[in-house]
C-alpha positions as CSV (number, residue, x, y, z in Angstrom):
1,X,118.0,233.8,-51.1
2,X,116.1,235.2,-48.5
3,X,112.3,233.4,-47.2
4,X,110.0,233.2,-44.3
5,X,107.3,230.7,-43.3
6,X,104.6,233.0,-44.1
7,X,105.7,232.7,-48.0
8,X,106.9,229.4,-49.1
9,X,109.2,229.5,-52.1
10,X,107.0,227.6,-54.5
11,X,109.1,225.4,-57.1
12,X,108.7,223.7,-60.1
13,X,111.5,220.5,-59.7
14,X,111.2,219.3,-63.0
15,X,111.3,222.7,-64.9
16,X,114.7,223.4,-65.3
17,X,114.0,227.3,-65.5
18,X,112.3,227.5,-62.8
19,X,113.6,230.8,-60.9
20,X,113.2,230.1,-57.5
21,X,114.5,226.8,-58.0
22,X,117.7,228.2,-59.7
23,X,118.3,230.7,-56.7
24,X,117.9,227.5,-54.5
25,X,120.4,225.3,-56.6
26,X,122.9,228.2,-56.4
27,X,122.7,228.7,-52.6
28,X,122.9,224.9,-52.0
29,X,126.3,224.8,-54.3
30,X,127.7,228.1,-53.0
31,X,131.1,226.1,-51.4
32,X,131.5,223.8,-48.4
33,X,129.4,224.3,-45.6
34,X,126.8,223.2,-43.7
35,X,123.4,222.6,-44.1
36,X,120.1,221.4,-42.6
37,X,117.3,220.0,-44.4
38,X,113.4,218.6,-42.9
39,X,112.8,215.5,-45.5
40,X,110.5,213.0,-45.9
41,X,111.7,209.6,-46.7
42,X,110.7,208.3,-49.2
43,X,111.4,204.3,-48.3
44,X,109.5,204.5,-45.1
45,X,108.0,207.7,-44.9
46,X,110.2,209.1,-42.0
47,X,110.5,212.7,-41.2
48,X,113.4,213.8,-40.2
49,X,116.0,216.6,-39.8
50,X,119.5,216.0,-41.7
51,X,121.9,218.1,-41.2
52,X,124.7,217.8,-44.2
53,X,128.5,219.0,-44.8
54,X,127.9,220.9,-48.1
55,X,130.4,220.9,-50.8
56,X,132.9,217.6,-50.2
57,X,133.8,215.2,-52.6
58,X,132.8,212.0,-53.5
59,X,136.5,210.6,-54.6
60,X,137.7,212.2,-51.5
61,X,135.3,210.1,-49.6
62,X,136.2,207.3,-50.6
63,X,139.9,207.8,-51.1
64,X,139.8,208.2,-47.0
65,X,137.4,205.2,-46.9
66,X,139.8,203.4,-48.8
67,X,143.0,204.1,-46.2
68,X,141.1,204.0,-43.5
69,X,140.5,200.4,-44.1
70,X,143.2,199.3,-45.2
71,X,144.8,200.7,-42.1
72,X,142.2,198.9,-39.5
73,X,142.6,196.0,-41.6
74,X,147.0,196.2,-40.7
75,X,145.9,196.8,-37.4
76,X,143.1,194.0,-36.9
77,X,140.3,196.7,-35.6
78,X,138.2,196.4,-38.8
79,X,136.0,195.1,-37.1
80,X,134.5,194.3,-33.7
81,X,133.1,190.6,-33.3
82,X,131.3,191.3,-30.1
83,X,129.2,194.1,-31.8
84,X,128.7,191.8,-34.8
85,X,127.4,188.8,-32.5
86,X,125.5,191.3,-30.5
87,X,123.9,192.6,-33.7
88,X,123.4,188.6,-35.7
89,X,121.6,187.7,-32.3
90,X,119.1,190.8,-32.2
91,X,118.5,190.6,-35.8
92,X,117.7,186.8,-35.2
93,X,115.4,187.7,-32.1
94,X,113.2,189.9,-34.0
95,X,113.1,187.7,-37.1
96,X,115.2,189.9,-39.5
97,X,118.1,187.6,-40.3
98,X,117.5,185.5,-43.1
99,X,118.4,181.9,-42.6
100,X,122.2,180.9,-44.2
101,X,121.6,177.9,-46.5
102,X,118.0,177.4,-44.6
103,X,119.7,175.9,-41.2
104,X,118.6,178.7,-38.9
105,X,121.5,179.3,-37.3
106,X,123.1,182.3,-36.1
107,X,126.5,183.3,-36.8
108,X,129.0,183.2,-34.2
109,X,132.4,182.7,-33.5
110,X,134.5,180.9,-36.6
111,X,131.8,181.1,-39.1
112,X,131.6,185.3,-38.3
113,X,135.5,185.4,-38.5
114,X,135.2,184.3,-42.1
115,X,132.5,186.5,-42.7
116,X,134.6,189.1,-42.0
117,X,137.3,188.2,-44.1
118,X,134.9,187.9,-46.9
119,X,133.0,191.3,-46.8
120,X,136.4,193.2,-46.0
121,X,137.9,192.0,-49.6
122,X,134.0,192.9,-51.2
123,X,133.5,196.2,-49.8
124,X,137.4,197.0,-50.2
125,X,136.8,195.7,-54.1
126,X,133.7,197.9,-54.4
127,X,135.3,200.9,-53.2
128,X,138.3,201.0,-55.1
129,X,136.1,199.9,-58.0
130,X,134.2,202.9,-57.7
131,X,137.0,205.3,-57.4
132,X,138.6,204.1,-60.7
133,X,135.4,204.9,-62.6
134,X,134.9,208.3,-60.7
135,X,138.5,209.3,-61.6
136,X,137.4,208.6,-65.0
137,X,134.1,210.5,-64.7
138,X,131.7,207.6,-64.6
139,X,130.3,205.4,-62.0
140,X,130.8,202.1,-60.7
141,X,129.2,199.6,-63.3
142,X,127.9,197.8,-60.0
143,X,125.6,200.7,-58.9
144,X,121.9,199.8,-59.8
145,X,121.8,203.5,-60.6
146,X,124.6,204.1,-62.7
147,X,124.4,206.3,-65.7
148,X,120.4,207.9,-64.2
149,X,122.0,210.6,-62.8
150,X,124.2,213.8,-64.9
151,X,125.2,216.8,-63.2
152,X,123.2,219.9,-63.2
153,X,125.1,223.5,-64.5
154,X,124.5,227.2,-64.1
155,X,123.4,229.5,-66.7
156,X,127.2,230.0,-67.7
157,X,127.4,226.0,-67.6
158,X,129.2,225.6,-65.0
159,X,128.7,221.9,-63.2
160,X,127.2,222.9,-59.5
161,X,128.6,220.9,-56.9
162,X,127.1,218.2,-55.3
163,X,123.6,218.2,-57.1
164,X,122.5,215.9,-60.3
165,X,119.4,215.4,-62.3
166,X,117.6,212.1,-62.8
167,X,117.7,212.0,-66.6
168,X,114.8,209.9,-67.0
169,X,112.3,212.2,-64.8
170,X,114.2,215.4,-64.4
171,X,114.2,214.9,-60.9
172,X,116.7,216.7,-58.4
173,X,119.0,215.2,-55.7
174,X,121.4,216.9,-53.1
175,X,125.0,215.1,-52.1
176,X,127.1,215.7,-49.2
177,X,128.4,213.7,-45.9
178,X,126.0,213.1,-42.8
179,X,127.0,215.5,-39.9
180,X,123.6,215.0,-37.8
181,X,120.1,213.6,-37.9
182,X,117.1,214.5,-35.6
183,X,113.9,212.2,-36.4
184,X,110.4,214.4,-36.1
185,X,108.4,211.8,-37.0
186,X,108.9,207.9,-36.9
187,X,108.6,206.2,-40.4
188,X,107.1,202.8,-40.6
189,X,109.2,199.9,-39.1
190,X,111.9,198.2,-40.8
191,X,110.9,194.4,-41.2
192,X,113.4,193.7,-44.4
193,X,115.5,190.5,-43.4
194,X,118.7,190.6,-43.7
195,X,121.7,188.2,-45.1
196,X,124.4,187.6,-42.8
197,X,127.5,188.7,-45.1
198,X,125.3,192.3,-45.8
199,X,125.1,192.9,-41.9
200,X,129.3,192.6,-42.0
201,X,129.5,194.5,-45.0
202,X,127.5,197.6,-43.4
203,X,129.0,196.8,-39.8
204,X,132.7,197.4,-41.5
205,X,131.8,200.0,-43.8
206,X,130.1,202.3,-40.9
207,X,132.8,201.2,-38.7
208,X,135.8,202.9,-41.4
209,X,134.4,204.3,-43.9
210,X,133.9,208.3,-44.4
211,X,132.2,207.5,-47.6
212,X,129.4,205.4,-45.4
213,X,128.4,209.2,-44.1
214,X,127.5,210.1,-47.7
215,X,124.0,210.9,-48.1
216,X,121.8,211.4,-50.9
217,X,117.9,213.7,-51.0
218,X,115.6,213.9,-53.4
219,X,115.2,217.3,-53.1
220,X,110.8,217.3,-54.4
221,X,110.9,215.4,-50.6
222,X,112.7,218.6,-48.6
223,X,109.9,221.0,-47.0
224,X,112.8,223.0,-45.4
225,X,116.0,224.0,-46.2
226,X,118.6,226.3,-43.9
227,X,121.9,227.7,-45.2
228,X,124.2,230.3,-44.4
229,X,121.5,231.7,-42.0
230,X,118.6,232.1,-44.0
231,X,115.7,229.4,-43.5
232,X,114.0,228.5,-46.5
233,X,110.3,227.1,-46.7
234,X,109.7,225.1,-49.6
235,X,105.7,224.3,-51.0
């Protein structure tokens, strides 16, 4: 699919015969590759570049998540306590940790240890949760999204990789693992607080995890797109 900035490719997301939007769905699921997309977030309203791996699997991901883990965890590098106190006492600073049991303290030492220990056995429990119910073609019954999303097919009904429809809104969304991310425009600043055990949980599961790459676009928010050479502007 061939376009230039002088003609944006004008599509229809929610209209499912949309031609240009079915020429864009093939090129995006044409194998494993990569791929570079301008978005627009839609949580903060950041603009940024993301470049993606094209074409992975999600039980891959977190079948290497899964032994990665379990192999820092034999080997006690998990998780780095310095980082985490580093992290607990900027978060504190710049009032986004939220206060354990209302005593105001930050987490150091023993009491991060166990926090450790407790978001290792969580995320470890949510990971091989969610690769028994993707082995079985579902998702994990923990997922505030589960069951929004079904894949999206070609006109011979074949499932295109990495790409699903909201069912509710027939909106569109692109899968595949973070490779690189270039910020064009700030988005507006982050002030969610945060609990002490979900700092530990993302700490470990950034730390290990190849399934912590995994990204996911609402494509309606891409302006451009660039695959296999050709750049394509979208209106």
């Amino acid at each position: 699919m061939q376009a230039t900035t002088a003609s944006p490719v004008r599509l229809d997301w929610h209209n499912v015969n949309d031609k240009n939007q079915s020429e864009l769905l093939m090129t995006l699921a044409d194998g494993a590759g990569f791929a570079s997309f301008e978005y627009r977030a839609k949580r903060n309203h950041e603009l940024a570049r993301h470049t993606l791996i094209l074409g992975g699997g999600y039980i891959n991901a977190l079948e290497r998540s899964i032994d990665a883990l379990e192999t820092s965890l034999a080997l006690g590098t998990h998780a780095d306590i310095g980082k985490l106190t580093d992290r607990f006492h900027w978060l504190s600073d710049n009032d986004r940790l939220m206060e354990r049991n209302g005593d105001g303290d930050v987490p150091e030492g023993f009491v991060i240890t166990k926090l450790v220990e407790t978001a290792t056995d969580a995320v470890l429990a949510s990971w091989r949760k969610s690769l028994v119910a993707h082995r079985a073609g579902k998702q994990n019954e923990d997922y505030p999204k589960g069951g929004l999303y079904a894949p999206v097919t070609d006109a011979d009904g074949n499932i295109l990789k990495g790409i699903t429809r909201h069912t509710k809104d027939g909106s569109l969304e692109l899968h595949g693992l973070a490779h690189a991310k270039l910020v064009l425009e700030a988005g507006d600043p982050n002030t969610t607080k945060n609990r002490a055990l979900t700092v530990v949980k993302q700490h470990i599961q950034n730390r290990v995890g190849i399934v912590s790459r995994w990204r996911t676009l609402a494509l309606e928010n891409v302006s451009r797109v660039r695959r296999n050479g050709d750049t394509i502007e979208l209106a």
